[in-house]
C-alpha positions in Angstrom: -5.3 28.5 -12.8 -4.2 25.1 -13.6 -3.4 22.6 -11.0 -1.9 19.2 -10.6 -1.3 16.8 -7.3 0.5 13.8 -7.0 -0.7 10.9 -5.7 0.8 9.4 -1.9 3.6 6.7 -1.9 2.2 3.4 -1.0 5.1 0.6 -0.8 4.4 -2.8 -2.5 4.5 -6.2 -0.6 7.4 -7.5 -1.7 6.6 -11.2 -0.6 6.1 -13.9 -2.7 3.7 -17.0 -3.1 4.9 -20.4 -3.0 2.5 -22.5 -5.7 0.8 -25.2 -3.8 1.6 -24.0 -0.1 -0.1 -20.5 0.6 -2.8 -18.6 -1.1 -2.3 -15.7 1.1 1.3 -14.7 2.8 2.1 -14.7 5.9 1.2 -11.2 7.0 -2.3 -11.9 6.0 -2.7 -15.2 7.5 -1.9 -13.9 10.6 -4.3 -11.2 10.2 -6.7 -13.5 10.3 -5.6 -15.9 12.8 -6.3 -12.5 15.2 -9.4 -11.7 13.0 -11.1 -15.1 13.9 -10.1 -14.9 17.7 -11.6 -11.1 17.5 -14.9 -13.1 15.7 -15.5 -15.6 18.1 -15.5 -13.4 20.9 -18.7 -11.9 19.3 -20.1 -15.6 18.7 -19.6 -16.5 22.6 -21.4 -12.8 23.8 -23.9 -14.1 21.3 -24.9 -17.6 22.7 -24.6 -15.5 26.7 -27.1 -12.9 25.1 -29.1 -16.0 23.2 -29.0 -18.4 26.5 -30.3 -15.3 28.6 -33.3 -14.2 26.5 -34.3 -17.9 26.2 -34.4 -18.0 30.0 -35.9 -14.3 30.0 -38.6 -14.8 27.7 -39.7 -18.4 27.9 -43.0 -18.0 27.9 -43.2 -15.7 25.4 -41.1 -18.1 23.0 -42.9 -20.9 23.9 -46.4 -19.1 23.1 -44.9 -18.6 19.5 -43.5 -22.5 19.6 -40.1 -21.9 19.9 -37.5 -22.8 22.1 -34.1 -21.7 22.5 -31.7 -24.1 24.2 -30.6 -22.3 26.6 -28.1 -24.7 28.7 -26.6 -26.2 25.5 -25.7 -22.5 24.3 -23.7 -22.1 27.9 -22.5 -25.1 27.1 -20.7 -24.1 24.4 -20.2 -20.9 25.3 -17.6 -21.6 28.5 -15.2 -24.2 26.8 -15.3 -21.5 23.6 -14.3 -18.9 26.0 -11.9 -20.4 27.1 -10.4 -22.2 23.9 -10.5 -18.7 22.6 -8.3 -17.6 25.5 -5.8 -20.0 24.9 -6.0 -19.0 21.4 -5.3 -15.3 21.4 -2.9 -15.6 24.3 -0.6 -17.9 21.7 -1.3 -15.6 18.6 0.5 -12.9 20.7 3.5 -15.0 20.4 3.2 -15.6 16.4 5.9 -14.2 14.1 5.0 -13.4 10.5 8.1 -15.4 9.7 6.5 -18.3 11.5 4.4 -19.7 8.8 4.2 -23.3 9.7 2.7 -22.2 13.0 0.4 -19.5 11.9 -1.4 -22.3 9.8 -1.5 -24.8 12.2 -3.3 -22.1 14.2 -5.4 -21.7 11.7 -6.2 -25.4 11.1 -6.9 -26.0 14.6 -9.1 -22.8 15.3 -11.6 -24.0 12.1 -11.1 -27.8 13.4 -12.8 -26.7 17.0 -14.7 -24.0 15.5 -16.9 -27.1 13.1 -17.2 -29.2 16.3 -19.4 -26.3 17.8 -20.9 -25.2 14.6 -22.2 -29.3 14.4 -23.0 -29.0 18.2 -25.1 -25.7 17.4 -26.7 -27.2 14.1 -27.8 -30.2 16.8 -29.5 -28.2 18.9 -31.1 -25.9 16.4 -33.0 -28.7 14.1 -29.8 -30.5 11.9 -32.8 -30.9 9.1 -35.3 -29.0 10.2 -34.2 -25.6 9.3 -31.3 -23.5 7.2 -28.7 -23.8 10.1 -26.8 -26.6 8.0 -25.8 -23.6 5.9 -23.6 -22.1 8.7 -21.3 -24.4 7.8 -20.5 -22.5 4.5 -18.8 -19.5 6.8 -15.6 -21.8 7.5 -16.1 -23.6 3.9 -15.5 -20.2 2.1 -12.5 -18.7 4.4 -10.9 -22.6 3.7 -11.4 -21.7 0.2 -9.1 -18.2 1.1 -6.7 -19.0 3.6 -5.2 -22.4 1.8 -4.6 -24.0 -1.5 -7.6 -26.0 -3.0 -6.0 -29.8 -1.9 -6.2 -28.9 1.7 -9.3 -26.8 1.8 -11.1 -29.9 0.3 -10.2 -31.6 3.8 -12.5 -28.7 5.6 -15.3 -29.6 3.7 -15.2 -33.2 3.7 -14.6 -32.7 7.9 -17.8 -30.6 7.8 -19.6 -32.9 5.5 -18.6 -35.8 8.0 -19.7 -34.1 11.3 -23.1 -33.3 10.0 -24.0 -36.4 8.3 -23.1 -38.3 11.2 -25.0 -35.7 13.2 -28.4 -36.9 11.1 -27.3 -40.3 10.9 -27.4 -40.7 14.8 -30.3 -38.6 15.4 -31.9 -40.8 12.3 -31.1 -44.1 14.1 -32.2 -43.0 17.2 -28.8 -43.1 19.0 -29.2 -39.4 19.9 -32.6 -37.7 20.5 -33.8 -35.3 17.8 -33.4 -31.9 18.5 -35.1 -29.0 17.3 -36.4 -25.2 18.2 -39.5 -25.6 17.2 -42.1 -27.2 20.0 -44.9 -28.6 17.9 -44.5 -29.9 14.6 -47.4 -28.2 13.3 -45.1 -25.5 13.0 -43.6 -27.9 10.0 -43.7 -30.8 8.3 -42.9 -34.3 9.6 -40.1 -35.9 8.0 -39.6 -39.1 8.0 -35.8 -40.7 7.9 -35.3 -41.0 4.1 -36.2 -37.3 3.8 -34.6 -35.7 5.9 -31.4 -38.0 4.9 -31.8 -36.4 1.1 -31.9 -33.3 2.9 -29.1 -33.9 4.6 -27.4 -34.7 1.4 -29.0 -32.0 -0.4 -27.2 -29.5 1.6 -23.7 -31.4 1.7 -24.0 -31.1 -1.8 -24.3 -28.0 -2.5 -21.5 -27.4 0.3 -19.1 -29.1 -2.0 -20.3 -27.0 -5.4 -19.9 -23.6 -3.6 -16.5 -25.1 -2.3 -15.5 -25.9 -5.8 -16.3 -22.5 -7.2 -14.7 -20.6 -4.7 -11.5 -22.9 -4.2 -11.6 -22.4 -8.6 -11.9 -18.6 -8.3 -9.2 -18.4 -5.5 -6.5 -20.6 -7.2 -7.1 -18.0 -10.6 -6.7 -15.2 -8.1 -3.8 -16.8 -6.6 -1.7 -17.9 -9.9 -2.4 -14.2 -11.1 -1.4 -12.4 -8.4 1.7 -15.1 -8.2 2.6 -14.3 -11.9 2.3 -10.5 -11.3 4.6 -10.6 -8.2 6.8 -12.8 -10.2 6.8 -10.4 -13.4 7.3 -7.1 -11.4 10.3 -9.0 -9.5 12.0 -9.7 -12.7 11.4 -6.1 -14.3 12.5 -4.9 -11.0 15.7 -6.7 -10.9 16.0 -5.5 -14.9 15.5 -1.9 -13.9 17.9 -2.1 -11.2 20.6 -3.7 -13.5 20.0 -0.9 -16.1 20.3 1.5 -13.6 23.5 0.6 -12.8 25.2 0.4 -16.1 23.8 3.7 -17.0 25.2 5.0 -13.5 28.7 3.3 -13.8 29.0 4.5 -17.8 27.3 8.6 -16.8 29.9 8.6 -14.1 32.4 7.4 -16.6 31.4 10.8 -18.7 31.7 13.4 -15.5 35.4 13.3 -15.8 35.9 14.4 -19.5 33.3 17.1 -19.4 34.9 18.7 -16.1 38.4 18.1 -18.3 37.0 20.1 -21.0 35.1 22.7 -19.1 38.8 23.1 -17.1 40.4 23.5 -20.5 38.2 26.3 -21.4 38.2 28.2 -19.0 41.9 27.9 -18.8 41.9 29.1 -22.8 39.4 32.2 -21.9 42.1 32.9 -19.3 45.5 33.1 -21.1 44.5 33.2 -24.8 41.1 34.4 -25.2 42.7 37.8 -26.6 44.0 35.9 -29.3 41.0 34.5 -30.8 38.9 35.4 -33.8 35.3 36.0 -33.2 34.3 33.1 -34.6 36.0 31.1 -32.6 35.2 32.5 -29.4 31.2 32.1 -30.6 32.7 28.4 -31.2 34.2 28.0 -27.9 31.1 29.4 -26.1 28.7 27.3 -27.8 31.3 24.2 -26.7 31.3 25.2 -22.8 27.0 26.1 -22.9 26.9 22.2 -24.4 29.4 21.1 -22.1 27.8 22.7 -18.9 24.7 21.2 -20.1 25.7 17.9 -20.3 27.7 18.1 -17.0 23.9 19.2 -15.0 22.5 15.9 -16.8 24.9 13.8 -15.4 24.7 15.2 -12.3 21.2 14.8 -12.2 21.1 11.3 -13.4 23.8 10.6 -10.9 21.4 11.9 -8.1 18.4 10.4 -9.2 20.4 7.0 -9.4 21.3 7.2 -5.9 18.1 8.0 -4.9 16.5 4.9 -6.1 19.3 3.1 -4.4 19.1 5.0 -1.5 15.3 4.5 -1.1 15.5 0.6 -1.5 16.7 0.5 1.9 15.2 2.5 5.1 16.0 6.5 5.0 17.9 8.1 7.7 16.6 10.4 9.3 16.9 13.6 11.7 15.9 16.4 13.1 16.6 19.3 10.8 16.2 23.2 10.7 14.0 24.0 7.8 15.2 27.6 8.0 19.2 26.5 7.6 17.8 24.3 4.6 17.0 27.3 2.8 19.3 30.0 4.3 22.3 26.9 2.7 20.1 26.7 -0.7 19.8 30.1 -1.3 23.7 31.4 -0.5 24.7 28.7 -3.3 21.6 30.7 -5.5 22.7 34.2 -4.8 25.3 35.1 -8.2 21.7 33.4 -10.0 19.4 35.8 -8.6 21.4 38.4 -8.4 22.6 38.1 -12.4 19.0 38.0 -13.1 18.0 40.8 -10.6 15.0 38.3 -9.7 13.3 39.9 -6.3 13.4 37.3 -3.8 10.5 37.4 -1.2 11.0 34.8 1.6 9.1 34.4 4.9 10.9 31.6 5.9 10.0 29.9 9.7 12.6 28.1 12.4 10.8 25.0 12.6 12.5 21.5 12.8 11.2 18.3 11.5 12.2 15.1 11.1 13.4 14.4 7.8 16.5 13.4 5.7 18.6 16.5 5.1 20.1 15.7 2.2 16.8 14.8 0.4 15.9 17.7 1.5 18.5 20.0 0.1 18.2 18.5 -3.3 13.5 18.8 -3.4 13.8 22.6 -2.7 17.5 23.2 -4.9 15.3 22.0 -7.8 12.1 24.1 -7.1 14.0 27.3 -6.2 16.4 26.9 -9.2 13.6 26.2 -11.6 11.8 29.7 -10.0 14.7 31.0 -11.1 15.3 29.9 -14.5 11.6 30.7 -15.6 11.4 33.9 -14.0 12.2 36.8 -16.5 14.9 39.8 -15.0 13.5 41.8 -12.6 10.4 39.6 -11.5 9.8 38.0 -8.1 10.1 35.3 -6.4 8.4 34.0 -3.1 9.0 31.4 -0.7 6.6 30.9 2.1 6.4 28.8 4.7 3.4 28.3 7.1 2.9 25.9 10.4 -0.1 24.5 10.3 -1.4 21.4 13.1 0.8 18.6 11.5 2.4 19.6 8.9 4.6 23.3 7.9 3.2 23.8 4.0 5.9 25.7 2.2 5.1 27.2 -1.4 7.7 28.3 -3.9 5.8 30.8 -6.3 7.4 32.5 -9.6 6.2 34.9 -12.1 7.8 33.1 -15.0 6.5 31.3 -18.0 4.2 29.2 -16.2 3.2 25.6 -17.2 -0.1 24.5 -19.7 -2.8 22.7 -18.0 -2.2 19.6 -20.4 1.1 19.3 -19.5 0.8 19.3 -15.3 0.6 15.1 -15.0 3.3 14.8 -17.4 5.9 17.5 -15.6 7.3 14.5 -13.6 8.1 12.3 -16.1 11.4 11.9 -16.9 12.9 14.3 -19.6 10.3 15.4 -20.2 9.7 19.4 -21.4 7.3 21.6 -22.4 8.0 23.4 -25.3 7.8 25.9 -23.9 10.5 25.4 -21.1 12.6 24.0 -24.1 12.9 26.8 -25.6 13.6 29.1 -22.4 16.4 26.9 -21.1 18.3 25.4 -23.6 20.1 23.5 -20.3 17.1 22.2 -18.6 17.5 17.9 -18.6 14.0 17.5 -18.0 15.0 15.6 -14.6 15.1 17.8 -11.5 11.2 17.3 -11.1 11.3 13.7 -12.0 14.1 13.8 -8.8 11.3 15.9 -6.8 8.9 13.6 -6.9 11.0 10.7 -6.0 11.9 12.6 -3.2 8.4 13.4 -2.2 7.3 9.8 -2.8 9.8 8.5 -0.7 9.7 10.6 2.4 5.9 10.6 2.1 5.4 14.6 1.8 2.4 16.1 -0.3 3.6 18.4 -3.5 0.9 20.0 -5.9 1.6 22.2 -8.7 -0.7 25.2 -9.6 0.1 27.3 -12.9 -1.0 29.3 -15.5 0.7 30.0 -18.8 2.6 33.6 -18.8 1.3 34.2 -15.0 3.8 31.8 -12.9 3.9 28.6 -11.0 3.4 27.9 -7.5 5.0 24.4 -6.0 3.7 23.5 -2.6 5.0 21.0 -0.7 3.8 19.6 2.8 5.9 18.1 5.4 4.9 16.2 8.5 5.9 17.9 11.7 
């Protein structure tokens, strides 16, 4: 046996970005104005941890020639703590709306954050090891958070902090500083080279910079003109929905005229007919009813879509009245078919939308029906598991091709072999189903096998 599932319902992010202002929105740049205050509480227990193993294992380290500067990394440690205080007790107040302020937050927090990153490359050896390179952690997340003309000002801040850093220590306004004890464990340098050095490493600061600003404008402009693009074909699709929903409703009232009028004819002068045009009138009201079921559906799945573009209401609803008001509307169906109905239906509530709910399990029932030969069965069962009730709605009818599963929801879509079983199927009622399903975020697979039956099972949250 066949099976099919469809995928969950994840809702877009309908938000928009500005050229030359944002490169992410709002939502996401105040993400990570919490994501860097989350950060830097890890960076301050790492200079307490540092400060106390340098004052731990001195001897050791110093054995080794190193030395970690232990009152420096306090140092920075207490005004960080409590800057980063500060900071996440004014992120608590930050709207997503707020965008002016979330980047000024953001601004400031990598500001303060390259002061103590220059502070720490001091105190580890500005040119005597890799620790220049730190500085490419705030260079990259510029490169992200804003547009290319402002994250240039990060790196030239950078730039300027460390080359004054070298400058000063080259001058001999502020004493050299480094972890290692002896120079044996490297090579002196002399000013000159350790100013190309210095330089060296800016460098390559601003080429990283450029390639990763580049990369994140493409990304940006992209993503800009995809959002853009599916806004428009939104806005088309919503305008073609309408004028096919204001011209199908247009078409109800005829075919209900002419369905009235036959049944009015069968009733006073269907005695009077020839044969032929009885076969005539029957074939009119079959095409008629037909029709009338497509417009009914298209009406409903319409007003779904609008429906669903706005929050759905919902409540707490009686899954066993759902059915027991389903099937009392299906009972002349069954019944003319002498299908045998099997139910082991549950009283268990859920929150939902009743309505929604009505027209998912009207579909999958009626379909049961229609593709269910006289005389077979049908079951509905329904089972509470820990967070969800799993209901299944099995037939013995035709049954559905393996090939055909992924393409069952698509709109008017048939197999041929449906097609030729029901003259009056639309090819909508699943396409409505799994609207419905999407939208109220319940799980639906489909399991068939040709000339064995189907089995729709649908999963609903409790």
């Amino acid at each position: 046996m066949a099976s099919y599932q469809l995928k969950g319902y994840s809702p877009e992010n309908k938000s928009l970005i500005t050229p030359g202002t944002v490169i992410l929105d709002e939502k996401m740049l105040l993400s990570n104005v919490h994501w860097f205050i989350s950060v830097r509480w890890i960076v301050i227990i790492i200079f307490i941890i540092g400060s106390t193993v340098g004052n731990l294992f001195s001897v050791q380290l110093i054995n080794i020639g190193f030395k970690i500067p232990i009152l420096p990394l306090l140092g920075m440690a207490i005004p960080l703590l409590l800057m980063n205080t500060a900071f996440f007790l004014f992120s608590r107040n930050l709207k997503v709306s707020e965008h002016k302020s979330i980047s000024i937050n953001l601004w400031i927090q990598i500001v303060i954050d390259l002061i103590f990153v220059t502070c720490l490359v001091y105190y580890i050896g500005a040119t005597d090891t890799f620790i220049p390179f730190i500085y490419l952690i705030h260079i990259t997340l510029s490169c992200l958070f804003f547009p290319k003309h402002q994250s240039i000002i990060i790196v030239c801040i950078a730039a300027s902090l460390y080359l004054l850093t070298v400058s000063l220590q080259n001058t001999g306004i502020i004493m050299k500083q480094t972890v290692f004890i002896s120079r044996d464990n490297i090579d002196m340098l002399n000013s000159s080279v350790s100013l190309l050095l210095a330089f060296t490493a800016v460098l390559i600061w601003f080429i990283i910079w450029y390639f990763v600003s580049t990369l994140s404008d493409i990304v940006s402009e992209r993503d800009l003109a995809l959002k853009i693009a599916n806004e428009e074909l939104k806005k088309a699709e919503e305008e073609k929905t309408k004028q096919i929903l204001i011209t199908t409703h247009d078409l109800k009232a005829p075919f209900v005229g002419i369905e009235s009028n036959i049944s009015v004819l069968k009733y006073i002068h269907w005695e009077e007919l020839t044969p032929e045009c009885r076969d005539i009138i029957d074939k009119i009201e079959v095409r008629s009813k037909t029709l009338r079921e497509r417009i009914k559906q298209i009406l409903d799945l319409g007003n779904l879509r609008t429906q669903f573009q706005n929050d759905v209401q919902t409540e707490q609803i009686s899954l066993k009245k759902i059915f027991e008001e389903i099937l009392d509307e299906m009972v002349d169906m069954i019944n003319e078919k002498k299908i045998k109905l099997v139910t082991t239906i549950l009283d268990i509530t859920v929150n939902s939308n009743k309505n929604n709910l009505l027209i998912l399990f009207s579909n999958l029932i009626s379909n049961a029906i229609f593709y269910t030969q006289n005389g077979e069965t049908i079951q509905i069962n329904m089972e509470k598991q820990e967070s969800e009730v799993i209901i299944k709605i099995s037939d013995t009818g035709i049954g559905i091709a393996e090939k055909h599963l992924d393409k069952i929801f698509d709109e008017y879509f048939r197999t041929p072999e449906a097609a030729r079983f029901n003259k009056m199927s639309t090819g909508l009622g699943l396409q409505i189903v799994k609207t419905i399903t999407e939208k109220l975020d319940l799980s639906l697979m489909v399991e068939s096998e040709i000339n064995k039956g189907t089995t729709f099972t649908v999963g609903i949250r409790i």
